[in-house]
C-alpha positions as CSV (number, residue, x, y, z in Angstrom):
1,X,-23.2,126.5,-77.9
2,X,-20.2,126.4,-75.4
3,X,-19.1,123.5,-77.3
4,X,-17.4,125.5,-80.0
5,X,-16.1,127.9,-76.7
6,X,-12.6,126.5,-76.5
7,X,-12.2,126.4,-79.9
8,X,-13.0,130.1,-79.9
9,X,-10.1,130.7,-77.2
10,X,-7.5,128.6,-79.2
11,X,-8.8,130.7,-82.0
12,X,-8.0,133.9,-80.4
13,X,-4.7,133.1,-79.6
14,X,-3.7,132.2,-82.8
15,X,-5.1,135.1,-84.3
16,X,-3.2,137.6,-81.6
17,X,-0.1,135.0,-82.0
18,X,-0.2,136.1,-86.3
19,X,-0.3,139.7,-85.0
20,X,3.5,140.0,-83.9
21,X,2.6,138.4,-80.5
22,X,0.3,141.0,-79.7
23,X,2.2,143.9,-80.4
24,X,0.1,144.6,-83.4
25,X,-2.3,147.1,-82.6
26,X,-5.3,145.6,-84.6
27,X,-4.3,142.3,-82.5
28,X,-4.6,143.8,-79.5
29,X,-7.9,145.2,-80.6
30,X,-9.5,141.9,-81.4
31,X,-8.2,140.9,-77.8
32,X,-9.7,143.1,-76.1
33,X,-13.5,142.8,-78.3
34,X,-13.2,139.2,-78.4
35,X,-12.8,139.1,-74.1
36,X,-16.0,140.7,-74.0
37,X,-17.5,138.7,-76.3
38,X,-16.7,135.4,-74.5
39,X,-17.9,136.9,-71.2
40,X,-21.2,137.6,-72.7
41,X,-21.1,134.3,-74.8
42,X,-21.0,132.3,-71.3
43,X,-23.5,134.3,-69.8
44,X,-26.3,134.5,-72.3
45,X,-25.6,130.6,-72.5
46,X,-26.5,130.4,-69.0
47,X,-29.2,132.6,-69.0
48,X,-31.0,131.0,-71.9
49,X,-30.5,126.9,-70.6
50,X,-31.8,127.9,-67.1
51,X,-35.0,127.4,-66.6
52,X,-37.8,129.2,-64.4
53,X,-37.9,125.9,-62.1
54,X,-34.3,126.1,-62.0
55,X,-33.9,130.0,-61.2
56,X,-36.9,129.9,-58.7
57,X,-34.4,126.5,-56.8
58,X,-31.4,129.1,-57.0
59,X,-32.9,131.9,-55.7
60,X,-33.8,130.4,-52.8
61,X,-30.5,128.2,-53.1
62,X,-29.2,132.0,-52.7
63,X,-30.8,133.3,-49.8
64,X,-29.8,130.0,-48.0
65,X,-25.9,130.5,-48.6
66,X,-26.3,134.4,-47.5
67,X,-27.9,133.6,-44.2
68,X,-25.2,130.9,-43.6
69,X,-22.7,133.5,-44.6
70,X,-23.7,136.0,-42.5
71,X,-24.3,133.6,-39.3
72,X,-28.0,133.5,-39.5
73,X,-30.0,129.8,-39.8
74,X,-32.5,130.1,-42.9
75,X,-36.2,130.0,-41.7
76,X,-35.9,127.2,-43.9
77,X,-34.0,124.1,-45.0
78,X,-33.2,123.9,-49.1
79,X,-31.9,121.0,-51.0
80,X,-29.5,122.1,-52.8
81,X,-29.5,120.0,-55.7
82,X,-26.7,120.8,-58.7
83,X,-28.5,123.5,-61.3
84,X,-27.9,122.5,-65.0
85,X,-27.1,124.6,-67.8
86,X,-23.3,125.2,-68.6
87,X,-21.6,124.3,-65.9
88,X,-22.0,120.3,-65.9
89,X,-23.5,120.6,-62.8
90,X,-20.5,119.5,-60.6
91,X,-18.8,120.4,-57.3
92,X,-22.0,122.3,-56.2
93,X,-20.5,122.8,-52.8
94,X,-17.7,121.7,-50.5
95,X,-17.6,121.5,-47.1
96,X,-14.6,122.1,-45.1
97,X,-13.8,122.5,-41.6
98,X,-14.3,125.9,-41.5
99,X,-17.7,126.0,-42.9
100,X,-19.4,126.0,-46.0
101,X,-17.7,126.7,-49.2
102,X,-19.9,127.1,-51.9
103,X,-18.4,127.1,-55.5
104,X,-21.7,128.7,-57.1
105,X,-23.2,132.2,-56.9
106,X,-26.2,133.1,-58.7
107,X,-27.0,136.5,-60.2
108,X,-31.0,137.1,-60.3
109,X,-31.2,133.2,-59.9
110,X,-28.6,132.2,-62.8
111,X,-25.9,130.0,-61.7
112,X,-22.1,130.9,-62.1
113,X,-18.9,129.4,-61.0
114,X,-17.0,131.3,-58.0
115,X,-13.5,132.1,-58.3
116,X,-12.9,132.2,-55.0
117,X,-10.5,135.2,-56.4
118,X,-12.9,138.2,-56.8
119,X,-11.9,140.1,-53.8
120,X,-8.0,139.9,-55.0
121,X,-8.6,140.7,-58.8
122,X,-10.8,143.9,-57.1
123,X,-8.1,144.7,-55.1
124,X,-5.6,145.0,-57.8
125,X,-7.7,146.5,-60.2
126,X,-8.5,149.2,-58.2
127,X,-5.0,150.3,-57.1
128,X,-4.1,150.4,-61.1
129,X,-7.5,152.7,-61.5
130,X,-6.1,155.1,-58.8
131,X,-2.7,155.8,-60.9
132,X,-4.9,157.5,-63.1
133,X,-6.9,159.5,-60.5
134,X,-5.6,163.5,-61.0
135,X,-4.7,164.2,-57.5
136,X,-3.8,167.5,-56.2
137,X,-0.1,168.7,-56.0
138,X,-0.1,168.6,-52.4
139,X,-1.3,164.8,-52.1
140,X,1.1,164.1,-55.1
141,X,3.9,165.7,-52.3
142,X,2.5,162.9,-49.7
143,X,2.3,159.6,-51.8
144,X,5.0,159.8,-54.4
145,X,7.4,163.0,-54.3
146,X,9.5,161.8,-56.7
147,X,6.4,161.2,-59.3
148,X,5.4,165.1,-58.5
149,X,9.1,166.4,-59.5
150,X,9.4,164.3,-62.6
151,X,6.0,166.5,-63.6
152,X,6.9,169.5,-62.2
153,X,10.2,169.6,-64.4
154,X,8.1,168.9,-67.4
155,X,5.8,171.4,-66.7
156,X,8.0,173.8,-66.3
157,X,9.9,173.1,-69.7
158,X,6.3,173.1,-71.8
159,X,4.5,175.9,-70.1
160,X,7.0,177.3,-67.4
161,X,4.6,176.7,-64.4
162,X,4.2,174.0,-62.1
163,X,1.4,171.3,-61.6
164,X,-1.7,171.9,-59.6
165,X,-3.3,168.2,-60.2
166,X,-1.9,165.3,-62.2
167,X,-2.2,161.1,-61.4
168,X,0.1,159.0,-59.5
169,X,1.2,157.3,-62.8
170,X,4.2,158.9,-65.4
171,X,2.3,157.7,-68.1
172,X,-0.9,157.7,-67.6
173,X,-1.9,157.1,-71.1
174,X,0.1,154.1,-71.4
175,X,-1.0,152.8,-68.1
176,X,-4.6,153.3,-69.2
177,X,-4.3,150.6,-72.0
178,X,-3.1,148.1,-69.5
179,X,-5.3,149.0,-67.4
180,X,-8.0,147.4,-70.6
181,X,-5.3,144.5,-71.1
182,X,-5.9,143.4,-67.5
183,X,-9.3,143.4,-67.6
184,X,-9.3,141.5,-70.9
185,X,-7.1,139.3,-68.9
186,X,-9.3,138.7,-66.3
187,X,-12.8,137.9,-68.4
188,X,-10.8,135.1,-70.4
189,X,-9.9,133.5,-67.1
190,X,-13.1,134.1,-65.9
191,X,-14.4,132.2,-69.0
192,X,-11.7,128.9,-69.2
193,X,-12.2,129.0,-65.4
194,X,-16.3,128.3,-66.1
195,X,-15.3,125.6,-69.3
196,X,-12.7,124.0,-66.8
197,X,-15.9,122.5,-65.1
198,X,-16.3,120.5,-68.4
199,X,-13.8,117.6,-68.8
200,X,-14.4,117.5,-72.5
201,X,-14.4,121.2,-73.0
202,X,-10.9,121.1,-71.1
203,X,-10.1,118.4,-73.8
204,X,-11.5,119.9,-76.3
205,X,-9.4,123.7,-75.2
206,X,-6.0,121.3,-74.9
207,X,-6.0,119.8,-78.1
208,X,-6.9,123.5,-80.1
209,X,-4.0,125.0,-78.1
210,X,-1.6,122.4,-79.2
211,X,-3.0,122.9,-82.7
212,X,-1.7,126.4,-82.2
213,X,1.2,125.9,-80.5
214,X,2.4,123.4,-83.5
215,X,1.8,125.4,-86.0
216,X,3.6,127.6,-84.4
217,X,6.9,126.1,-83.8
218,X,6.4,124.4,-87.4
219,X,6.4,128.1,-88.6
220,X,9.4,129.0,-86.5
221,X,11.4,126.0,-88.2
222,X,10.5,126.9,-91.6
223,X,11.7,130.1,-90.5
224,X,15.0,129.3,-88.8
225,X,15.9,126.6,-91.5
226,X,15.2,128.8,-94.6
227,X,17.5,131.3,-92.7
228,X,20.4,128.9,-92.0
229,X,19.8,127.9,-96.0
230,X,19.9,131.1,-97.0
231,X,23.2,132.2,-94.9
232,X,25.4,129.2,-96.4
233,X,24.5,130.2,-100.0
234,X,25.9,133.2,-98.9
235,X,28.4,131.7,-97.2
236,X,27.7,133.8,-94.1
237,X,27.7,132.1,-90.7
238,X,24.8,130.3,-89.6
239,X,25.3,130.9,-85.8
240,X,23.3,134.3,-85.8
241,X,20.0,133.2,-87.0
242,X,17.2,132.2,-84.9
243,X,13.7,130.4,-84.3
244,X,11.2,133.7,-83.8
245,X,8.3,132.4,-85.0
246,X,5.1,135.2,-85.9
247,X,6.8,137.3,-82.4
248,X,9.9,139.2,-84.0
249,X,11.8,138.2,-80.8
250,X,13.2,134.4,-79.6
251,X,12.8,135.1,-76.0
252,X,9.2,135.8,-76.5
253,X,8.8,133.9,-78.6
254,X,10.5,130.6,-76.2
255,X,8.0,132.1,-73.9
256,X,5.1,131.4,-75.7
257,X,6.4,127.6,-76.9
258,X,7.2,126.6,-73.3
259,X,4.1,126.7,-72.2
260,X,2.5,125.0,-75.2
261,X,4.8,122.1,-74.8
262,X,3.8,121.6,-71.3
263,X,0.4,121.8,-72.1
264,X,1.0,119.4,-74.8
265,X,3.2,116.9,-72.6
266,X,0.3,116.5,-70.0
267,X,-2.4,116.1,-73.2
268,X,-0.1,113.0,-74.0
269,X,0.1,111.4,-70.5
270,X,-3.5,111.8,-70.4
271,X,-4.1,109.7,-73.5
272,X,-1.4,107.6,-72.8
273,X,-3.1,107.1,-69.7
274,X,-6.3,106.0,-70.6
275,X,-5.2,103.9,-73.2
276,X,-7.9,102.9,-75.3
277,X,-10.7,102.9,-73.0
278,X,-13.0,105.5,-75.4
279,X,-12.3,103.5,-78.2
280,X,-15.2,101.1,-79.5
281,X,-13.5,98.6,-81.9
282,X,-10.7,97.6,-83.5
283,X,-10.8,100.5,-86.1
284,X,-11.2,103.1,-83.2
285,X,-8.3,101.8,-81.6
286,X,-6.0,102.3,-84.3
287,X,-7.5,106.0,-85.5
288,X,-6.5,107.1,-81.6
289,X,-3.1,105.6,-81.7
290,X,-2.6,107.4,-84.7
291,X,-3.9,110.6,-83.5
292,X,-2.0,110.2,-80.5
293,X,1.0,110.1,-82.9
294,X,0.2,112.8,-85.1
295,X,-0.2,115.0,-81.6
296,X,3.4,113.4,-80.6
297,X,4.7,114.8,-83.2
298,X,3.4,118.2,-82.6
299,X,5.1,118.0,-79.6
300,X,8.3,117.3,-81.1
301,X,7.9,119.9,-83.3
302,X,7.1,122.4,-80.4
303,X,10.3,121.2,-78.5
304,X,12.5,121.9,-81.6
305,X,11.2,125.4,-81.9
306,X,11.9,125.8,-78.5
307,X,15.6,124.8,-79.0
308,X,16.7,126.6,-82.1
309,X,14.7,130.1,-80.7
310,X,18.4,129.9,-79.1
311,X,16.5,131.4,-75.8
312,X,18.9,130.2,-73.3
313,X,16.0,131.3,-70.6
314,X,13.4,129.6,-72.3
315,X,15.7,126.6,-72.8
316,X,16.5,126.0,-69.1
317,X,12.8,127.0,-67.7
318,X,11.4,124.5,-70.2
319,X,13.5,121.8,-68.9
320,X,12.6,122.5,-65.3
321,X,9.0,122.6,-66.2
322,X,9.4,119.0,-67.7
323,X,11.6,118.3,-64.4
324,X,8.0,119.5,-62.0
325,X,5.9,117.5,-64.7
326,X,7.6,114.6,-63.5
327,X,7.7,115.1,-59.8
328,X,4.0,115.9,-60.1
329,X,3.7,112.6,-61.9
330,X,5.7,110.5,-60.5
331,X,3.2,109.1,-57.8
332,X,0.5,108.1,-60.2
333,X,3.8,106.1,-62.0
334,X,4.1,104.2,-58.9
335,X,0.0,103.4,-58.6
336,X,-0.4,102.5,-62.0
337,X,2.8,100.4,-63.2
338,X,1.6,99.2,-66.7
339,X,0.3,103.0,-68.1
340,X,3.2,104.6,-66.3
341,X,5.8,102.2,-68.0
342,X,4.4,102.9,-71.4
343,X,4.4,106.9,-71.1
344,X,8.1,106.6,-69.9
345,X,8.8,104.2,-72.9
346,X,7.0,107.2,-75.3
347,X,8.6,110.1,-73.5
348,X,12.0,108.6,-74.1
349,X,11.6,107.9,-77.4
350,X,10.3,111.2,-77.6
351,X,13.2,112.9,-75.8
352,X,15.5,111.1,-78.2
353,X,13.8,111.3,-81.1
354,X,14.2,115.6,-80.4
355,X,17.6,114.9,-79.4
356,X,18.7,113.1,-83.0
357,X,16.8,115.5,-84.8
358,X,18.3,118.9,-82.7
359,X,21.5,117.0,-83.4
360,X,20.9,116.4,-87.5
361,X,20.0,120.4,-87.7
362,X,22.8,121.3,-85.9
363,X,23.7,121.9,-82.4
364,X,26.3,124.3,-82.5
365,X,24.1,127.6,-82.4
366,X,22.6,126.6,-79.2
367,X,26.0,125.9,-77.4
368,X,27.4,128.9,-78.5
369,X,24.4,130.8,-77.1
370,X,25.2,129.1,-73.0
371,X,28.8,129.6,-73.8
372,X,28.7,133.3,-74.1
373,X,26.3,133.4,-70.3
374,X,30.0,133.2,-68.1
375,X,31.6,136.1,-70.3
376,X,28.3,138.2,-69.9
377,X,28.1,138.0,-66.0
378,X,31.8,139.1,-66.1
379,X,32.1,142.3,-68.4
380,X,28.9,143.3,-69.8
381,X,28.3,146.4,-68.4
382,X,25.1,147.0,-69.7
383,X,23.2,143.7,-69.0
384,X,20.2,142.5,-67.3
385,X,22.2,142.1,-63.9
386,X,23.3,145.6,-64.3
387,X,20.0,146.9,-65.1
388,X,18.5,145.1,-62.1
389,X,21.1,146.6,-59.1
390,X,20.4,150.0,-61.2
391,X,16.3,149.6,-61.0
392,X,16.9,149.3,-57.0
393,X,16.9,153.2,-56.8
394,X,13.4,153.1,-58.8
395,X,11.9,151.1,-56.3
396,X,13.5,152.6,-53.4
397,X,11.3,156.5,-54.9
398,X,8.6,155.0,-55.7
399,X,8.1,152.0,-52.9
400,X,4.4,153.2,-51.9
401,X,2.3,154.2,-55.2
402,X,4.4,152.8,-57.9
403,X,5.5,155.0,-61.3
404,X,2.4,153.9,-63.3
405,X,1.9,150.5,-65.5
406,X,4.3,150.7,-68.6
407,X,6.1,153.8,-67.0
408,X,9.4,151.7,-66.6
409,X,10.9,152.9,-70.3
410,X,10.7,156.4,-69.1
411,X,11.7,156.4,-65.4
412,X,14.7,153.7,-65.6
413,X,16.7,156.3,-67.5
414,X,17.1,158.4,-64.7
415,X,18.9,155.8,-62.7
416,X,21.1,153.6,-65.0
417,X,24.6,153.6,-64.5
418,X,26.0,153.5,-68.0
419,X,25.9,155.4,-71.1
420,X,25.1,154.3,-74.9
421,X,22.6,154.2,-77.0
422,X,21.1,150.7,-75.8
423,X,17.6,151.2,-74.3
424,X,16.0,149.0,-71.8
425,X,12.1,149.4,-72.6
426,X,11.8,146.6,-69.7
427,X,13.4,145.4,-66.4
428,X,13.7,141.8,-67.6
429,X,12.2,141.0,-64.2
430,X,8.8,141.3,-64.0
431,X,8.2,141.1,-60.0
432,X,11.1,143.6,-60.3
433,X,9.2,146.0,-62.7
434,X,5.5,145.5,-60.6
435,X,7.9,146.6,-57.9
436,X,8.8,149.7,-59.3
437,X,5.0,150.5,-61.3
438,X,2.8,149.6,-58.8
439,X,4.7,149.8,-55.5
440,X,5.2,147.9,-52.4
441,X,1.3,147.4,-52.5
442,X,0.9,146.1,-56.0
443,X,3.7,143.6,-55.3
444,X,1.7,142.5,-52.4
445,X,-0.9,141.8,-54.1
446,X,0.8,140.4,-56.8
447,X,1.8,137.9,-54.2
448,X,-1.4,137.1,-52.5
449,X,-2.7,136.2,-56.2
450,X,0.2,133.6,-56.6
451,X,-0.7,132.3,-53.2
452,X,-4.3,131.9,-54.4
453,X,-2.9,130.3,-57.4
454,X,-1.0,127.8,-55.4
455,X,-3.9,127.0,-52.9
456,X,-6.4,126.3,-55.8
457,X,-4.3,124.1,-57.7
458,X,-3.5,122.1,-54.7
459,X,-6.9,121.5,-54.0
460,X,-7.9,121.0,-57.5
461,X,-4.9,118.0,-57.6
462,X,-6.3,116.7,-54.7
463,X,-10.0,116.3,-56.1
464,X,-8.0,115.1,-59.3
465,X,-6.3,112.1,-57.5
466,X,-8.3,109.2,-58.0
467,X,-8.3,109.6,-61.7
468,X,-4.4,109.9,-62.6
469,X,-5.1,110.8,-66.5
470,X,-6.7,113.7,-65.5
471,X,-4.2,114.8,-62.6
472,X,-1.7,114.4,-65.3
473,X,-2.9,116.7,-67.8
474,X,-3.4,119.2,-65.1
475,X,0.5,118.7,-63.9
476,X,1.2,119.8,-67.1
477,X,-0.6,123.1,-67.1
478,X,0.5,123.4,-63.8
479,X,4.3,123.1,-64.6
480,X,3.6,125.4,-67.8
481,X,2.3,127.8,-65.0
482,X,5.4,127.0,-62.8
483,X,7.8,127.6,-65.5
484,X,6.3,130.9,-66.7
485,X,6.7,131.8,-63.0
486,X,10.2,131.3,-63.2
487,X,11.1,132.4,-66.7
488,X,9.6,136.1,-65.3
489,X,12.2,136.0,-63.3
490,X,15.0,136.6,-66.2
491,X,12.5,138.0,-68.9
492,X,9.4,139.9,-69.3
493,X,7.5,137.6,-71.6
494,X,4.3,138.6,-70.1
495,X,3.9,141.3,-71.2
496,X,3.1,140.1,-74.6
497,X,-0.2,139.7,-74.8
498,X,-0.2,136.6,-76.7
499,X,1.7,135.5,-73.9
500,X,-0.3,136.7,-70.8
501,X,-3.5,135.4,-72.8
502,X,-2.6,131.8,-72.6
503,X,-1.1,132.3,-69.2
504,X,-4.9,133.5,-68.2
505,X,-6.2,130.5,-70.0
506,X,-3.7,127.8,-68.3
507,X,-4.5,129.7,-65.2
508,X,-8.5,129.1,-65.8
509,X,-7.3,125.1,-66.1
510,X,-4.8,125.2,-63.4
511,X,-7.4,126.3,-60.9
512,X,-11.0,125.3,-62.1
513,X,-10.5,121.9,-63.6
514,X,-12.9,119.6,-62.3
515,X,-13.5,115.4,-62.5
516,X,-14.6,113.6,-65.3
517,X,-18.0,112.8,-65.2
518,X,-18.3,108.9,-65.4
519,X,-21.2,108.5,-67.0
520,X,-23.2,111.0,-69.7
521,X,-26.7,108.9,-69.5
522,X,-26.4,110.0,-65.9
523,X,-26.0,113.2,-66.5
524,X,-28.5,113.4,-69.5
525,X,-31.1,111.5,-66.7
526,X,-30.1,113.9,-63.7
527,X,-30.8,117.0,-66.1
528,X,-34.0,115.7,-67.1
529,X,-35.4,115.1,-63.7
530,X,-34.3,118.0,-62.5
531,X,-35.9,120.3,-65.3
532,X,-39.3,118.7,-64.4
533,X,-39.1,119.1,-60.5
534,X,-40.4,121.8,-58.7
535,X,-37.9,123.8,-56.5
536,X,-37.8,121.1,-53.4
537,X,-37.9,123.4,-50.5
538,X,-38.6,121.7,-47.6
């Protein structure tokens, strides 16, 4: 069943990708549904392929780990031998030199993958549940003053009477529905996180998104191209027209194709990698290469989408993502010469390949976009630079509780420093705007999750380093994660939900990939023997 599970996700994310990114209502409906869906997909899947032997191992598997835990020595000693079922039965437990680390929990004697990362996603969920808590007037005085007189003044306009009780949050209606958008957010990581333990679902997941993300970019070209045709019939100029894909808007849209071209980058040093070791004959070996190319050529398509979305940010984080990916690389280039020397060969031709064709379409657009970034940090007045020095007085009110998720379109008004009629619906800095919705506190947090981010990864690489295919295609999600990190600082592609979906799926990847298995009769064998054993407590 959990076969057809990353084909699911890539499914999902084309199908919230159609609906303007995720701004589509109906889109985020599905997205929302469809998390549940999966969560209870992967945990009737383990429920139903463990068996009673199994569960009775685990529970006392269980019991073992919580007296451990908790500093007591178990009356008995168990053999903890890997449980079947879903999770490929890998990486049962680590030890460290602080103890035991134990990468399962079980739930009535079921066996699930642990995060490591419940605590934290707790933690933060919480603190966004409690801007929606009414509190009374006089706590409201306490935690955020300036929240209270931003209600009392529109009290006093509707019904002439100030507040009694109202929540931490501006917008507490708006905050709500993120509020659901995180926790959708959190079940599809919590879902890729438990595939990640399968090398071939991870495969299987990398190749759908690139399936995506090419189609994608292939529709943004279309797009762009049809554009530039129509404007010269017209005689119009071209230089105004720009790669936005099914999104509406090329920033968000660059957002979106960054990562998928990292993704697909590491899904080509992975192949390139191994070569043609999969492949049984002759025939085999030339229906891979051909694949291979076909994929290649997604890629290229993907890169070219990238370019003519004219996102300067997206651009210049893409390019530093590809910079990471080969830092991350380039010790696996030195241990394996001959592999290493082909992909370099490929990813040249590649790079050039995009370059002769950016070149044929036309360049000019794209310069003209990096040309204008001097002029803007000189005299626009109303940019993102301005809108960041005026969001400082936000932050500086409500340091403690935050305004409330989504509340930044109706409290940045108060402190911008120019007139017009432009509208900033978003700081353009999203550790900016957490700053401002959820407080000191939330940014905290914020932080601790990255750090956890970080300290997975790292271990996951190092697990990863005797097989360099594999550590490749996890430097890729790994530099699509790194660039996202960046681009947030200059853009709020996030929150897109197309966007933040695949972020929680390369986030699943980025921390929960795990070794290929080297042999599947093993595996088949070891499940067997295990079904038929009794629970080995000795």
């Amino acid at each position: 069943m959990l076969k057809l599970m990353p084909f699911a996700l890539a499914g999902l994310v084309g199908i919230v990708v159609v609906g303007l990114g995720g701004y589509a209502p109906w889109a985020t409906f599905v997205l929302e549904v469809s998390a549940v869906v999966l969560m209870g997909w992967v945990v009737w899947s383990v429920a139903f392929e463990t068996t009673p032997a199994e569960r009775e191992r685990n529970v006392a598997i269980s019991r073992s780990q919580r007296g451990q835990l908790f500093g007591k020595r178990p009356s008995a000693e168990v053999e903890i031998t890997p449980p079947a079922g879903t999770l490929d039965g890998q990486e049962h437990s680590a030890k460290s030199g602080t103890g035991i680390e134990f990468d399962r929990f079980y739930i009535f004697g079921y066996p699930f993958r642990r995060t490591g990362s419940g605590l934290l996603a707790l933690a933060i969920t919480l603190w966004m549940g409690l801007s929606l808590v009414p509190l009374p007037a006089s706590w409201l005085s306490l935690l955020s003053p300036k929240a209270l007189s931003l209600r009392n003044e529109i009290e006093m306009l509707v019904t002439g009477s100030a507040i009694t009780s109202a929540p931490l949050s501006v917008t507490p209606f708006l905050s709500y529905q993120d509020v659901l958008l995180w926790l959708a957010y959190l079940m599809v990581f919590w879902v890729t996180y438990h595939l990640a333990a399968s090398s071939p679902a991870v495969r299987r997941l990398t190749v759908a998104i690139l399936l995506v993300g090419t189609a994608s970019g292939a529709y943004g070209l279309i797009q762009w191209l049809s554009n530039i045709g129509a404007a010269l019939s017209d005689g119009a100029p071209p230089a105004g027209f720009m790669a936005t894909g099914s999104f509406g808007n090329r920033n968000h849209y660059a957002f979106f194709q960054e990562m998928a071209l990292l993704i697909g980058l590491g899904w080509l040093l992975l192949h390139w990698s191994e070569g043609d070791r999969h492949a049984r004959d002759r025939a085999s070996q030339q229906e891979a290469k051909a694949r291979t190319g076909l994929f290649a050529i997604g890629v290229v398509c993907i890169a070219l989408s990238l370019v003519f979305s004219l996102s300067r940010s997206g651009i210049t984080f893409a390019m530093a993502g590809v910079a990471a990916l080969f830092f991350l690389t380039k010790k696996q280039q030195r241990e394996s010469r001959k592999p290493a020397t082909n992909a370099r060969l490929v990813l040249a031709g590649l790079a050039l390949c995009l370059v002769t064709m950016t070149l044929w379409i036309g360049i000019d657009p794209v310069v003209s976009r990096f040309e204008l970034v001097p002029h803007e940090l000189r005299m626009d007045a109303t940019g993102r630079t301005t809108v960041w020095r005026d969001s400082l007085g936000a932050v500086e009110d409500f340091w403690l509780t935050g305004s409330g998720l989504s509340s930044f379109q109706y409290v940045y008004p108060i402190y911008r420093s120019f007139g017009g009629r432009r509208f900033y619906s978003w700081a353009h800095n999203d550790y900016l705007q957490i700053a401002i919705e959820l407080g000191l506190t939330g940014l905290i947090l914020t932080g601790f999750i990255i750090a956890w981010i970080v300290r997975r990864a790292y271990r996951v690489r190092i697990r990863l380093s005797d097989q360099p295919g594999w550590s490749r295609l996890h430097a890729g999600y790994c530099t699509g994660a790194i660039a996202v990190g960046l681009h947030s600082f200059t853009d709020f592609g996030l929150h897109l939900p197309a966007n933040a979906l695949l972020f929680a799926i390369m986030i699943g990847v980025v921390t929960g990939l795990s070794r290929e298995r080297s042999s599947r009769r093993h595996k088949k064998t070891r499940k067997k023997k295990l079904r038929r054993s009794p629970p080995a407590i000795v």
